[in-house]
C-alpha positions, -999 to +999 in steps of 0.1 A: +000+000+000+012+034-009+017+064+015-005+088+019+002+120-001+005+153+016+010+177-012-018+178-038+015+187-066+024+152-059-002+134-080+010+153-110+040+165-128+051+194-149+050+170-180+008+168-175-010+184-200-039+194-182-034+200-142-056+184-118-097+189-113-106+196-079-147+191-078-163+217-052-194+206-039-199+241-024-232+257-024-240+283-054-221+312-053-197+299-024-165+285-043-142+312-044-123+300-012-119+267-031-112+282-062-085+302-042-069+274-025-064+252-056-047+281-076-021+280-044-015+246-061-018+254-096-056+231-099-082+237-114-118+237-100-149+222-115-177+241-093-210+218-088-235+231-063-258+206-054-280+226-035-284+264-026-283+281+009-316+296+018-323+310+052-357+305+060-371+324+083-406+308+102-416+303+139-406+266+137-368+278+129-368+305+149-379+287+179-356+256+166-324+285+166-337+297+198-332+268+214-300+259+199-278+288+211-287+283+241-269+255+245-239+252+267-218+242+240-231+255+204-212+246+170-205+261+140-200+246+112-196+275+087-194+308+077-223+308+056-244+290+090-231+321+109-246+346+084-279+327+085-279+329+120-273+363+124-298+370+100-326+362+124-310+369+156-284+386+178-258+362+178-243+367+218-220+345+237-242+342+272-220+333+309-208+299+308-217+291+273-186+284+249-195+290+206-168+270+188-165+270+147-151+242+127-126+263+105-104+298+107-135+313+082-162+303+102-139+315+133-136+348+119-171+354+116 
């Protein structure tokens, strides 16, 4: 069995004609951090979007949102979650309570 390669340049050589495709499964209009990272690598980026992020804004979510950051412990998973968030609430960290994001991005927010 192989080792695992660390360096996405690896897999390829200046003798390939055609670098790379890197497939982003993103959501619409949210691959230019992908698009970013592979150029780092000289790749190229085939962006797909399976689905689109809509914030939907009802008593069932709100109450559903409500709930959730009240948590002890709530988790973020992404930049565009935070902005969804914050769209229908005050996002606040409350005593004792600890927010933690999965990602420098979804940090930042």
């Amino acid at each position: 069995m192989s080792s695992p390669r660390s360096n996405p340049r690896e897999y390829y050589t200046a003798s390939t004609p055609v670098p790379p495709l890197v497939v982003s499964l993103r959501p619409a209009n949210d691959h230019a951090t992908m698009r970013r990272a592979a150029a780092a690598f000289g790749l190229r980026v085939l962006a797909l979007s399976p689905w689109k992020i809509a914030i939907r804004d009802d008593a069932a979510t709100r109450a559903a949102l409500y709930t959730a950051l009240r948590g002890d412990l709530v988790i973020v998973t992404s930049p565009a979650a935070v902005r969804a968030a914050a769209a229908l609430t005050r996002l606040e960290t409350g005593r004792d309570q600890v927010f933690c994001a999965v990602g420098s991005a979804t940090a930042a927010m």
